[in-house]
C-alpha positions as a printed Julia matrix, in Angstrom:
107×3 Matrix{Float64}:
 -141.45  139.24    8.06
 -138.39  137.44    6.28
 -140.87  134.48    5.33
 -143.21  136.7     3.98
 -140.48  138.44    1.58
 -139.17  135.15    0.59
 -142.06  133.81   -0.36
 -143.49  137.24   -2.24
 -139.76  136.87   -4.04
 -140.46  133.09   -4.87
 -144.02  134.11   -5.89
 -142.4   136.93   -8.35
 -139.89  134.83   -9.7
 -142.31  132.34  -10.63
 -144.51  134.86  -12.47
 -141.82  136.69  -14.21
 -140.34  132.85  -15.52
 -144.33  132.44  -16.7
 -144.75  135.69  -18.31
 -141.42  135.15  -19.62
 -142.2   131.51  -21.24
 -145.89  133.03  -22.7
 -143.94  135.71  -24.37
 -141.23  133.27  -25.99
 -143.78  130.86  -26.9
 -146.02  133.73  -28.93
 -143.03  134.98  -30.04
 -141.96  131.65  -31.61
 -145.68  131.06  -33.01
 -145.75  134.52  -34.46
 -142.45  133.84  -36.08
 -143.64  130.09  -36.84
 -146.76  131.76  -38.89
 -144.51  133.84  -40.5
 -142.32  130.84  -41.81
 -145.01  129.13  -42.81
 -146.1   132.29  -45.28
 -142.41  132.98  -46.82
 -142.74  129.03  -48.11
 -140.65  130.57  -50.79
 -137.3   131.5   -48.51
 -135.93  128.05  -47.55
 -133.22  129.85  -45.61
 -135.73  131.75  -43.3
 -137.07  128.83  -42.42
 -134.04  126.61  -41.9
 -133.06  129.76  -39.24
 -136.72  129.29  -37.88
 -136.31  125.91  -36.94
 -132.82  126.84  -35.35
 -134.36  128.7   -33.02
 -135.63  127.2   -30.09
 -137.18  129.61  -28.05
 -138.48  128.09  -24.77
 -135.13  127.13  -24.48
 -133.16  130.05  -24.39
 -132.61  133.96  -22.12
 -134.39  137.11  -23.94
 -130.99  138.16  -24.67
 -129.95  134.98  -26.79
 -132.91  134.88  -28.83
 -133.05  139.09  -29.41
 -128.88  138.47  -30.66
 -130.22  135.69  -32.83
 -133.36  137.63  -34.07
 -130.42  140.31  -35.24
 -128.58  137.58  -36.86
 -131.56  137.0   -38.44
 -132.08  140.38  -39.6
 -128.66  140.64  -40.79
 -129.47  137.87  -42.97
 -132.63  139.04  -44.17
 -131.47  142.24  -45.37
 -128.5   139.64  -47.59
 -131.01  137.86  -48.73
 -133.07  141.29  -50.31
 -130.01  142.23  -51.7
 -129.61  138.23  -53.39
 -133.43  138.51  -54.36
 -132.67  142.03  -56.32
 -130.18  140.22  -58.07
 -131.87  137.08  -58.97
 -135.12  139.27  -59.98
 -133.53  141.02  -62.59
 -132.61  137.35  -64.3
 -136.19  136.29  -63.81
 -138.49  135.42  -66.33
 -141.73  137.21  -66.56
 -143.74  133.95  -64.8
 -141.04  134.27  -62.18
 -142.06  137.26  -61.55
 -145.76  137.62  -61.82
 -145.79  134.29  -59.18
 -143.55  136.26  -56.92
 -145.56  139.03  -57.03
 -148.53  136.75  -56.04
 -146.46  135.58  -52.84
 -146.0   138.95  -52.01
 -149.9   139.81  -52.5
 -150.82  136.9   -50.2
 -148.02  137.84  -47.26
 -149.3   141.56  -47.54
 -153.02  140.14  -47.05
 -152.03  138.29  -44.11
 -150.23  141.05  -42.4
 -153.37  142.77  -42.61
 -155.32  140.19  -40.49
């Protein structure tokens, strides 16, 4: 009966570190899709590329994906600035980039 536990636990803990791998990898691909659409935020992608999920615990990459937020939200406030400086070609080709990243969330 101890065998059998065993192996069920080795069984489980095999699954869980698969299910846990699949999720980390789609997570990183999602984010790696959305890095690939914000072409215009070099530091979002630099943090991107920081992150290397497969090789980290849940809990690192959800304090890093806050990090990230944290950033994100500095950034807005950076972009507000800057957009009130822009010219109006700045701003009709941001506006564009926004357009295209709207389209894709939609997919």
């Amino acid at each position: 009966m101890k065998d059998h536990i065993n192996k069920f636990d080795e069984e489980m803990k095999k699954h869980l570190i698969h299910e846990q791998k699949k999720l980390l990898s789609d997570l990183g691909e999602t984010l790696y899709g959305i890095e690939q659409q914000m072409t215009f935020s070099k530091d979002f992608r630099d943090l991107i590329k920081k992150l290397d999920f497969l090789k980290k615990s849940p809990i690192e990459v959800a304090a890093r994906l806050s990090c990230l937020e944290g950033v994100c939200e500095i950034r807005e406030e950076e972009d507000k600035e800057k957009e009130k400086n822009m010219s109006f070609e700045e701003k009709l080709h941001k506006a564009k980039l926004e357009l295209m990243l709207e389209n894709w969330n939609k997919r």
